[in-house]
PDB file of N, CA, C, O and CB in Angstrom:
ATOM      1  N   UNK A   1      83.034  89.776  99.956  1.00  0.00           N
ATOM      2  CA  UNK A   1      83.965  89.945  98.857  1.00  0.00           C
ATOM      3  C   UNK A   1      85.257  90.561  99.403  1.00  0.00           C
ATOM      4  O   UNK A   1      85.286  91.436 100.267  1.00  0.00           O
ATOM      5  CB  UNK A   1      83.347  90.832  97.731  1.00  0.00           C
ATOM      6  N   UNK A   2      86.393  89.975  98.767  1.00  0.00           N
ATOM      7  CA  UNK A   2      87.844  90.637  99.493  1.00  0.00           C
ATOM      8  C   UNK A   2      88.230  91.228  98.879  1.00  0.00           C
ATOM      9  O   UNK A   2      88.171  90.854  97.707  1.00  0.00           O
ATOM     10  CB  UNK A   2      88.947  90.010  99.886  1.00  0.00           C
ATOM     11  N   UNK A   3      88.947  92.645  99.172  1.00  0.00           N
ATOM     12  CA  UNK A   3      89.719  93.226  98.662  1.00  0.00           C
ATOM     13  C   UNK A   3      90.732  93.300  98.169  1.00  0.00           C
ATOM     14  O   UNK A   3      91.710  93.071  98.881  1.00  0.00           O
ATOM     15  CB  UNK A   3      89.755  93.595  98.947  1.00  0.00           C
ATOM     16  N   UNK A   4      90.939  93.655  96.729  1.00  0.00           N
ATOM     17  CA  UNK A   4      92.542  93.231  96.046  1.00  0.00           C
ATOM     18  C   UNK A   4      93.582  94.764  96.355  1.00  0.00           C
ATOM     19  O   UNK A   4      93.065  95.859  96.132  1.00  0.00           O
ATOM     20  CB  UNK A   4      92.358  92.863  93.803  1.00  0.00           C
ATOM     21  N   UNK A   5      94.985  94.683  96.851  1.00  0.00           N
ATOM     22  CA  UNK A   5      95.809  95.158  96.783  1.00  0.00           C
ATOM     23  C   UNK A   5      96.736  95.124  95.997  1.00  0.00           C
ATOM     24  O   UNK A   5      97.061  94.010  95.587  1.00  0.00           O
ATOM     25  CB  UNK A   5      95.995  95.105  97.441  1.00  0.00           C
ATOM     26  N   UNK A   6      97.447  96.263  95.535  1.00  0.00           N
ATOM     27  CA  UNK A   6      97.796  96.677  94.099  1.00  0.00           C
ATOM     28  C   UNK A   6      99.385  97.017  94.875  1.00  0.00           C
ATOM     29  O   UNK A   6      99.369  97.830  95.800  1.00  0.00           O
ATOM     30  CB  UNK A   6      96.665  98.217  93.177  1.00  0.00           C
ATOM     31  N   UNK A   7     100.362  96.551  94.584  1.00  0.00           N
ATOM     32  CA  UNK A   7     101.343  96.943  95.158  1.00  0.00           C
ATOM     33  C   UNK A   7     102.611  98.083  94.237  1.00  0.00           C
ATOM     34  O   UNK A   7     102.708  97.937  93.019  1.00  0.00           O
ATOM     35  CB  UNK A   7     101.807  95.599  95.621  1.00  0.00           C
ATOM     36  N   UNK A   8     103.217  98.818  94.735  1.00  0.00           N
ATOM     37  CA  UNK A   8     103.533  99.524  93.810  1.00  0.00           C
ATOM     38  C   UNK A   8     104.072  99.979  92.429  1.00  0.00           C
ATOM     39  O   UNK A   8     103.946 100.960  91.696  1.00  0.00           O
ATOM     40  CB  UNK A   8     103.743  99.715  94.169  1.00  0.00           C
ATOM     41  N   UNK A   9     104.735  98.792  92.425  1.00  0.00           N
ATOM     42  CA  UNK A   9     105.019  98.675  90.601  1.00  0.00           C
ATOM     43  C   UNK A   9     104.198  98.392  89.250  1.00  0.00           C
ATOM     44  O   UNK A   9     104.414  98.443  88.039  1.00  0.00           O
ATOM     45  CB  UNK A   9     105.833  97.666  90.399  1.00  0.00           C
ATOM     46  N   UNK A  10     102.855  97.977  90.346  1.00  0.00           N
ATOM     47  CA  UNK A  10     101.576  97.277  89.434  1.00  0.00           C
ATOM     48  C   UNK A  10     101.134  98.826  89.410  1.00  0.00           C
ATOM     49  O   UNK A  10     100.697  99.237  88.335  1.00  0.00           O
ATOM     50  CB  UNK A  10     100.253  95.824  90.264  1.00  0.00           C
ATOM     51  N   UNK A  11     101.203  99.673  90.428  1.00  0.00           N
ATOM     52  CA  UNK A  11     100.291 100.454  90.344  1.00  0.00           C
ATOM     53  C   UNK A  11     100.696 101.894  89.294  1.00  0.00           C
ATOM     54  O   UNK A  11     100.021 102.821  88.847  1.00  0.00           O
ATOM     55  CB  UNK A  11      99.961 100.697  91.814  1.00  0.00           C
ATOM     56  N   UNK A  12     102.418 101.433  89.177  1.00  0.00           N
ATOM     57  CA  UNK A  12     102.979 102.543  88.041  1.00  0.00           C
ATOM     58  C   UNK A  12     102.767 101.973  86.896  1.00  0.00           C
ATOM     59  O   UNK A  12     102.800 102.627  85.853  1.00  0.00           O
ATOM     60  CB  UNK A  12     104.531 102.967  88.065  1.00  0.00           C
ATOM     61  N   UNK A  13     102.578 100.982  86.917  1.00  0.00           N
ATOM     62  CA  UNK A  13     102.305 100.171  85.198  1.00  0.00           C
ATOM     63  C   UNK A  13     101.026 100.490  84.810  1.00  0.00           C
ATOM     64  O   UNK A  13     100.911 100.364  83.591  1.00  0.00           O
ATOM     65  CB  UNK A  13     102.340  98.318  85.086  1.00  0.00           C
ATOM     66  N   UNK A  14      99.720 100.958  85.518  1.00  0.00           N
ATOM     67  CA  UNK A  14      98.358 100.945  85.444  1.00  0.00           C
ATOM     68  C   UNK A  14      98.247 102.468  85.094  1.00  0.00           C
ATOM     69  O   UNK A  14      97.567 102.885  84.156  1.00  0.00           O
ATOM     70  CB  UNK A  14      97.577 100.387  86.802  1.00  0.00           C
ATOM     71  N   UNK A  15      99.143 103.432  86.127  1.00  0.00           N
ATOM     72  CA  UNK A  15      99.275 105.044  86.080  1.00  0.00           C
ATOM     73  C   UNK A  15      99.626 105.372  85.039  1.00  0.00           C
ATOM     74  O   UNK A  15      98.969 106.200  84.406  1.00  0.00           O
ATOM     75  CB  UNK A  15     100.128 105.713  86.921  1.00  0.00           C
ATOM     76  N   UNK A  16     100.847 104.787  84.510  1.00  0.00           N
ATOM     77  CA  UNK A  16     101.932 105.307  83.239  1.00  0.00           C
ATOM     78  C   UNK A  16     102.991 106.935  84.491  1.00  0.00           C
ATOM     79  O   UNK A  16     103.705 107.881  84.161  1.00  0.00           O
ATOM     80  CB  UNK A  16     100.391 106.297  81.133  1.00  0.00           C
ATOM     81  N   UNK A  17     102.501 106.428  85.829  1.00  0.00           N
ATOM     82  CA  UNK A  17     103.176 107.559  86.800  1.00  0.00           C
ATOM     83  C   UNK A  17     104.215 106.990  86.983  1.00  0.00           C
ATOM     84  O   UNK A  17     104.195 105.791  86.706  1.00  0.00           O
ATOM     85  CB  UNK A  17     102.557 107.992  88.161  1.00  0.00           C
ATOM     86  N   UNK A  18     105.723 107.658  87.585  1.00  0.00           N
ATOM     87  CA  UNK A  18     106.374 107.465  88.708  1.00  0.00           C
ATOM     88  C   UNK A  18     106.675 107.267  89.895  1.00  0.00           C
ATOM     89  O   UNK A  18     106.357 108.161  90.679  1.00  0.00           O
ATOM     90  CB  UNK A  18     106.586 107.715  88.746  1.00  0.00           C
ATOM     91  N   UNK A  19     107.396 106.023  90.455  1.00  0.00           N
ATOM     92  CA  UNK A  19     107.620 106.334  91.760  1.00  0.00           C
ATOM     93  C   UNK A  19     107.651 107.747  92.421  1.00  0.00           C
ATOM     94  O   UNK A  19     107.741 107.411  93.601  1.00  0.00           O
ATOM     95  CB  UNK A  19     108.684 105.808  91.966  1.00  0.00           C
ATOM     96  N   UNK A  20     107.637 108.928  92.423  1.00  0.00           N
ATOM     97  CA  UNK A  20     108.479 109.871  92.621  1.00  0.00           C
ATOM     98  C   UNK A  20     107.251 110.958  92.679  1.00  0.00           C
ATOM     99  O   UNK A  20     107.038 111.706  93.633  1.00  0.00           O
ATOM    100  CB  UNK A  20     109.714 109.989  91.494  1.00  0.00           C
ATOM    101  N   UNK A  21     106.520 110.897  91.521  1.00  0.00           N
ATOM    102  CA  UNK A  21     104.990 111.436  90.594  1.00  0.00           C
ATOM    103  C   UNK A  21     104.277 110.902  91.743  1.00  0.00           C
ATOM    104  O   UNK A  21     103.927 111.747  92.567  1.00  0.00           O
ATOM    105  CB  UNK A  21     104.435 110.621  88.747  1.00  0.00           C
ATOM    106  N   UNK A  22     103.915 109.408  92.038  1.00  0.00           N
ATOM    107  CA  UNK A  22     103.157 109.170  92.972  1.00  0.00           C
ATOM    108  C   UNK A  22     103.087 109.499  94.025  1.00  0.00           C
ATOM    109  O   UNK A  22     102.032 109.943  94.479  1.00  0.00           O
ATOM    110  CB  UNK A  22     103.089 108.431  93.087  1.00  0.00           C
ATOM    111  N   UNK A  23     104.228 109.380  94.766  1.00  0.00           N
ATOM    112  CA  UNK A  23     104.294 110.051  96.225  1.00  0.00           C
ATOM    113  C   UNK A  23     104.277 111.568  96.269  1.00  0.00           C
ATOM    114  O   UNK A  23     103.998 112.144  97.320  1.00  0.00           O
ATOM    115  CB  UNK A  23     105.613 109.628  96.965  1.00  0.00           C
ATOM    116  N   UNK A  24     104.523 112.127  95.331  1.00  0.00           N
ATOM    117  CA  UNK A  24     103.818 113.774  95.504  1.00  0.00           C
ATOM    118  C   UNK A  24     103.135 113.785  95.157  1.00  0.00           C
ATOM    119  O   UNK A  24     102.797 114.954  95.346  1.00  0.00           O
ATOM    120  CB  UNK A  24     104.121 114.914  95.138  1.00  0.00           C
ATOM    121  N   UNK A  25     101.898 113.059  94.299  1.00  0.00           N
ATOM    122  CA  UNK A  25     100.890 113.376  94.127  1.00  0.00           C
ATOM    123  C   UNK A  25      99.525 113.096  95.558  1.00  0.00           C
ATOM    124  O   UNK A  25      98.469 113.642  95.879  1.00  0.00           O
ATOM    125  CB  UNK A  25     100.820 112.729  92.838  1.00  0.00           C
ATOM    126  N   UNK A  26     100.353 111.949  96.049  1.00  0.00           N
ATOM    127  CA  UNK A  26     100.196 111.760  97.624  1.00  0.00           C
ATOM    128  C   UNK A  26      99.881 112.401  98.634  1.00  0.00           C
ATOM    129  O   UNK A  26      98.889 112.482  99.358  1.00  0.00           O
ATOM    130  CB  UNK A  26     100.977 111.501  98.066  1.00  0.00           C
ATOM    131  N   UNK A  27     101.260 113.023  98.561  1.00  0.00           N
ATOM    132  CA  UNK A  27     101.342 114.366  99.241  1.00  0.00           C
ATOM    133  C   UNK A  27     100.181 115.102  99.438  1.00  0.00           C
ATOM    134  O   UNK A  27      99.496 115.221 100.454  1.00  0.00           O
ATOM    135  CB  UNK A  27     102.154 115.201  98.578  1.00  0.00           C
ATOM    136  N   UNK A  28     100.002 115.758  97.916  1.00  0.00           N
ATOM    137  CA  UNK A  28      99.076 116.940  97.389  1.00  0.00           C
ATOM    138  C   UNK A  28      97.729 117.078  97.961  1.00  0.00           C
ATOM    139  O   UNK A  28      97.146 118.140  98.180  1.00  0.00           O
ATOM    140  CB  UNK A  28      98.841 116.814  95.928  1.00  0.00           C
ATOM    141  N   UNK A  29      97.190 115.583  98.235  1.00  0.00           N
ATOM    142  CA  UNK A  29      95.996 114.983  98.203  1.00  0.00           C
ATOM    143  C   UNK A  29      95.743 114.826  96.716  1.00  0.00           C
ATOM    144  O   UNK A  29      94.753 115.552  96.633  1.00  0.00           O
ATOM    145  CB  UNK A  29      94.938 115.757  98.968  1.00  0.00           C
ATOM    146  N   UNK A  30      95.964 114.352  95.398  1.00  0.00           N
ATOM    147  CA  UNK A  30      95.967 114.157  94.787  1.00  0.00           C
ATOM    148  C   UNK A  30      95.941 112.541  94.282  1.00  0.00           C
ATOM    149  O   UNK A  30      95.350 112.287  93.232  1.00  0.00           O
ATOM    150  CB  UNK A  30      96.501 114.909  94.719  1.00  0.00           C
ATOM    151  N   UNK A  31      96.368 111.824  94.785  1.00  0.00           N
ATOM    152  CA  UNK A  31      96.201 110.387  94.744  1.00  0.00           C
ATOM    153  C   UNK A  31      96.002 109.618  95.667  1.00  0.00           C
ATOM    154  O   UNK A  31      96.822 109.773  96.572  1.00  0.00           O
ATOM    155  CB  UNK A  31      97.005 109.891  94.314  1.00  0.00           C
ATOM    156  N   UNK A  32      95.094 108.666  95.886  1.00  0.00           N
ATOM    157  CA  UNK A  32      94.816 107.794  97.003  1.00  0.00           C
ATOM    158  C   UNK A  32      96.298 107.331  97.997  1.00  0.00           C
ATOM    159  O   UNK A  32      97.464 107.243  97.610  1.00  0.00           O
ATOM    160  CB  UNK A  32      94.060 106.422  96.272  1.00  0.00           C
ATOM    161  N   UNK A  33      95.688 107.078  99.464  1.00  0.00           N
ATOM    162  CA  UNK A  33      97.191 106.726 100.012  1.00  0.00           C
ATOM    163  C   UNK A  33      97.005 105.108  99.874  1.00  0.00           C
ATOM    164  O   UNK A  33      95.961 104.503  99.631  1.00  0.00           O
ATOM    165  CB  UNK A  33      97.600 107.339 101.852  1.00  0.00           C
ATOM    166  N   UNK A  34      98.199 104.625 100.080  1.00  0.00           N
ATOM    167  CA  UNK A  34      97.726 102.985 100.396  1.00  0.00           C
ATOM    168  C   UNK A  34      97.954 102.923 101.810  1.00  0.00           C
ATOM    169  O   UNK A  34      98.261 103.879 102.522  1.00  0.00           O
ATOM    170  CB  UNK A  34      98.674 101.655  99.576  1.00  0.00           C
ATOM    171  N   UNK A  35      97.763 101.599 102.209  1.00  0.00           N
ATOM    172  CA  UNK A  35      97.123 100.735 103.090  1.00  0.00           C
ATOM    173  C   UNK A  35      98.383  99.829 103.725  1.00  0.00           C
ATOM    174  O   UNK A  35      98.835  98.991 102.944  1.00  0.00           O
ATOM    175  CB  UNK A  35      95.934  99.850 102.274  1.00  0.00           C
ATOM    176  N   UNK A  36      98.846  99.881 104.717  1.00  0.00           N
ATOM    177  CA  UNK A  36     100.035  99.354 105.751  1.00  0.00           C
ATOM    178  C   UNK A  36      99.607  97.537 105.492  1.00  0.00           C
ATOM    179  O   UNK A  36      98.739  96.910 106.100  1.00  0.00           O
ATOM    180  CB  UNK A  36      99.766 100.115 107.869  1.00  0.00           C
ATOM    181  N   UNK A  37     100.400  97.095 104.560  1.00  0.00           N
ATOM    182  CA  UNK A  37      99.695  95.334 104.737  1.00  0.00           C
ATOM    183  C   UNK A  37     100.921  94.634 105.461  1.00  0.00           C
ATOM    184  O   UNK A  37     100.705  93.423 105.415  1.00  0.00           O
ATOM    185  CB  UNK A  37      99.302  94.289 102.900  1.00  0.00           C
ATOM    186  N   UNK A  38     101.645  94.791 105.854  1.00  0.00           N
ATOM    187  CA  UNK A  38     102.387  94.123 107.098  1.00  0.00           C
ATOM    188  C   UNK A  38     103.476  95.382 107.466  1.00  0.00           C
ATOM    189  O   UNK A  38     103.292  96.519 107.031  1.00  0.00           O
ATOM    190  CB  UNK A  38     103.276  92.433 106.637  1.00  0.00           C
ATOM    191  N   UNK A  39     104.589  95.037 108.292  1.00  0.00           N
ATOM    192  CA  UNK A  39     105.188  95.908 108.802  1.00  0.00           C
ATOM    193  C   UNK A  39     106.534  96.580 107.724  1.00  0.00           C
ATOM    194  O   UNK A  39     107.212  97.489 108.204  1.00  0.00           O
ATOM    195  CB  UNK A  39     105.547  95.264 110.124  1.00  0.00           C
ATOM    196  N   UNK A  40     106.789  96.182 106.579  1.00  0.00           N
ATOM    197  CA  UNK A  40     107.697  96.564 105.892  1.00  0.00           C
ATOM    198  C   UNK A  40     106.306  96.821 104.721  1.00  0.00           C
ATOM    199  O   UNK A  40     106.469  98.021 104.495  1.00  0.00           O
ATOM    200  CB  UNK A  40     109.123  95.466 105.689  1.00  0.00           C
ATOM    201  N   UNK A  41     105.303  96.480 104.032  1.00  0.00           N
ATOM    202  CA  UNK A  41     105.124  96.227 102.633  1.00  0.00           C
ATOM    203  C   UNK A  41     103.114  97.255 102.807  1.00  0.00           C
ATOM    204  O   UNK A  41     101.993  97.115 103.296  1.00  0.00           O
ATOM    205  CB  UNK A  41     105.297  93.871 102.147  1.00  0.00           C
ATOM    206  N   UNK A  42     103.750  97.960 102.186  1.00  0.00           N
ATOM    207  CA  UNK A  42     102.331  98.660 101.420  1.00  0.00           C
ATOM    208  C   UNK A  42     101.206  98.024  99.958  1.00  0.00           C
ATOM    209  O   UNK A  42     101.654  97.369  99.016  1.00  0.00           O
ATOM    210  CB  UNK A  42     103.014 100.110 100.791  1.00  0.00           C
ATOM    211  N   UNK A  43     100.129  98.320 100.075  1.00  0.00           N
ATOM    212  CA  UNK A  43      99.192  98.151  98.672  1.00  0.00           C
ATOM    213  C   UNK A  43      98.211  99.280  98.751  1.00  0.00           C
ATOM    214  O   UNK A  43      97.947  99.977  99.731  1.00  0.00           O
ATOM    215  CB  UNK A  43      98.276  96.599  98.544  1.00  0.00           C
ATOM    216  N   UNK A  44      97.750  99.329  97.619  1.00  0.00           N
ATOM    217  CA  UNK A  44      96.889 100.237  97.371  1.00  0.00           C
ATOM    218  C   UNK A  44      95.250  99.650  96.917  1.00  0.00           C
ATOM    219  O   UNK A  44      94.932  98.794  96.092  1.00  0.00           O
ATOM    220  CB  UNK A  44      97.611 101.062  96.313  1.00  0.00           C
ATOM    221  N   UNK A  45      94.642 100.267  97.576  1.00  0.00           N
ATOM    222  CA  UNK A  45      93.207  99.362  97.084  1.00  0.00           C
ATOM    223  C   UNK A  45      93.071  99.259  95.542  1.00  0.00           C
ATOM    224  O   UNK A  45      92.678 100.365  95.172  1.00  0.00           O
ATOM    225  CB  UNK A  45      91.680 100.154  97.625  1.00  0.00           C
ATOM    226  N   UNK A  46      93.225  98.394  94.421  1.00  0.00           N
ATOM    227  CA  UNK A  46      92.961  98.404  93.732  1.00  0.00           C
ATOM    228  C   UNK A  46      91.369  99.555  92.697  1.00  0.00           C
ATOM    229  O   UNK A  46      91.375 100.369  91.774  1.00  0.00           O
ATOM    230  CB  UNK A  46      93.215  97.308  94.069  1.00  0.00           C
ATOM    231  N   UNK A  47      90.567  99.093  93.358  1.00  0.00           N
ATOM    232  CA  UNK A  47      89.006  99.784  93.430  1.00  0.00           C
ATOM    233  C   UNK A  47      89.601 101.350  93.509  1.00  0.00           C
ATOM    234  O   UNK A  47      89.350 102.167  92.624  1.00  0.00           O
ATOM    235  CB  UNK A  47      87.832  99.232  95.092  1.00  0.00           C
ATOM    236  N   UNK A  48      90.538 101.708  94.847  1.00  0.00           N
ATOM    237  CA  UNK A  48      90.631 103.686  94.678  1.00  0.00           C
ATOM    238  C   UNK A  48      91.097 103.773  93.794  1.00  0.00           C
ATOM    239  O   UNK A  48      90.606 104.731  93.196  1.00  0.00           O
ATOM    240  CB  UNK A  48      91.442 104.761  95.592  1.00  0.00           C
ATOM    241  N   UNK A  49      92.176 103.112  93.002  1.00  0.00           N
ATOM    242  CA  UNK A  49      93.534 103.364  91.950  1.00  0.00           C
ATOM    243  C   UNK A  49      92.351 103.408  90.809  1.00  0.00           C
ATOM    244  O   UNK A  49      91.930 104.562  90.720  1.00  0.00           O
ATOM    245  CB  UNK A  49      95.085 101.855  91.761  1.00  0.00           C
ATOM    246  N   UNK A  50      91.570 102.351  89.752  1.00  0.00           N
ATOM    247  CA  UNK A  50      90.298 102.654  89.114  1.00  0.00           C
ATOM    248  C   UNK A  50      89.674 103.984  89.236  1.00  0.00           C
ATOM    249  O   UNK A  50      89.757 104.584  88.165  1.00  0.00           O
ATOM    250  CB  UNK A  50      89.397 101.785  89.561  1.00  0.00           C
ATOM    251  N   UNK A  51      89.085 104.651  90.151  1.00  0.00           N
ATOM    252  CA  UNK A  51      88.633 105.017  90.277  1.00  0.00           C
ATOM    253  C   UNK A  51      88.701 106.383  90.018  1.00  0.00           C
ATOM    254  O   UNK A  51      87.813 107.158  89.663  1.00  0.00           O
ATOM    255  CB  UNK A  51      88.495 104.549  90.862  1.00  0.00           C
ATOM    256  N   UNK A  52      90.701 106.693  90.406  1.00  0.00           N
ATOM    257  CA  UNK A  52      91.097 107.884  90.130  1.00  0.00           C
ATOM    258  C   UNK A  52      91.308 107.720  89.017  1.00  0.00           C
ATOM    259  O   UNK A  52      90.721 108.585  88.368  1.00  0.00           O
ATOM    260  CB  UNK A  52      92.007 108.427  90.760  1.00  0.00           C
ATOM    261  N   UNK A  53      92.261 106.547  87.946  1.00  0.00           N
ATOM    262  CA  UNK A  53      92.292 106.609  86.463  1.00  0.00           C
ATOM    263  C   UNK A  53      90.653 106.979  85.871  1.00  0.00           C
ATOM    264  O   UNK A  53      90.384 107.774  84.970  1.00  0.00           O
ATOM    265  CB  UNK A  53      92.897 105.017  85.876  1.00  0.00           C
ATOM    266  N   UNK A  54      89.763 106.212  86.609  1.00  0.00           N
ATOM    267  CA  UNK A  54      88.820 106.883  85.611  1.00  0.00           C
ATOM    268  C   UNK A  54      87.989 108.416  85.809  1.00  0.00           C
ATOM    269  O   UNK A  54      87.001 108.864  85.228  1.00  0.00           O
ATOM    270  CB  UNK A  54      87.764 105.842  85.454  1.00  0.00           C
ATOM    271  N   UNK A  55      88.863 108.992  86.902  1.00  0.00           N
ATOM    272  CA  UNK A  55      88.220 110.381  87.004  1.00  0.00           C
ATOM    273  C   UNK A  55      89.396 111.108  86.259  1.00  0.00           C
ATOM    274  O   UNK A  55      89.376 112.318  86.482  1.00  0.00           O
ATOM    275  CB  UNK A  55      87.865 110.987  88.688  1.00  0.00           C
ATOM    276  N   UNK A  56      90.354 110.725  85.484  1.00  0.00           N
ATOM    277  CA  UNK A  56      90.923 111.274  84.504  1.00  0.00           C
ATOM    278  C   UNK A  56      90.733 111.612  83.263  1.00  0.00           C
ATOM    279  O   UNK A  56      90.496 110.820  82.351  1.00  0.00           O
ATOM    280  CB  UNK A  56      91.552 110.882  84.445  1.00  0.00           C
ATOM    281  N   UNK A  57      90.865 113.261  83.132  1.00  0.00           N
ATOM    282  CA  UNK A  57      90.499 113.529  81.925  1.00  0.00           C
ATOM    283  C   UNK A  57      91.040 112.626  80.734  1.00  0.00           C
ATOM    284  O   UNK A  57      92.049 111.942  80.900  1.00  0.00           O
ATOM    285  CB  UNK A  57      90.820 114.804  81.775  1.00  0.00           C
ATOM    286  N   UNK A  58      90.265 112.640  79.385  1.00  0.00           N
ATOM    287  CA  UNK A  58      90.489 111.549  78.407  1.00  0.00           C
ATOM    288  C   UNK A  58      91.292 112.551  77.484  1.00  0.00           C
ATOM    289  O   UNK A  58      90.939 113.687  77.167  1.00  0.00           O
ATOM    290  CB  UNK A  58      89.025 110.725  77.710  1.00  0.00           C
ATOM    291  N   UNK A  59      92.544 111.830  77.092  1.00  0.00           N
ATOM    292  CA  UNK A  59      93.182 112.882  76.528  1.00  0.00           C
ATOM    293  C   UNK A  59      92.569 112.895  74.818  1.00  0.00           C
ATOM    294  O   UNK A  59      92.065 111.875  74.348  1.00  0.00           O
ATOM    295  CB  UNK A  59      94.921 112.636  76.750  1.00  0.00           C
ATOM    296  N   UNK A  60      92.671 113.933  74.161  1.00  0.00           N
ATOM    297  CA  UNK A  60      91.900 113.751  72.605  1.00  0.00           C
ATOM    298  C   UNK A  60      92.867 113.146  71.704  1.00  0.00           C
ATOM    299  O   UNK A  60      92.560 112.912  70.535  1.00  0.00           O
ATOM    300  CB  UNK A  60      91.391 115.257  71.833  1.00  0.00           C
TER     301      UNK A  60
END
């Protein structure tokens, strides 16, 4: 089975985060890093990005 990559604008549309939010949350260790897919262009494993939305608290 292959892995889907989530590239970054998909992955602020899925967050409701920021460019800006993401990479410090990066930082922090707070959000998954992505994955070098050629020499200019990043993705993010789809599956980690899930994984952290769903270890998010549910707001009431």
């Amino acid at each position: 089975m292959s892995r889907r990559y989530i590239r970054r604008t998909e992955v602020e549309a899925l967050t409701g985060l920021s460019r800006s939010t993401i990479y410090r949350m990066m930082d922090a260790g707070d959000f998954p890093k992505p994955v070098k897919l050629t020499r200019k262009a990043v993705g993010w494993p789809e599956d980690q990005v899930a994984e952290w939305l769903a270890s998010r608290p549910v707001a009431a």
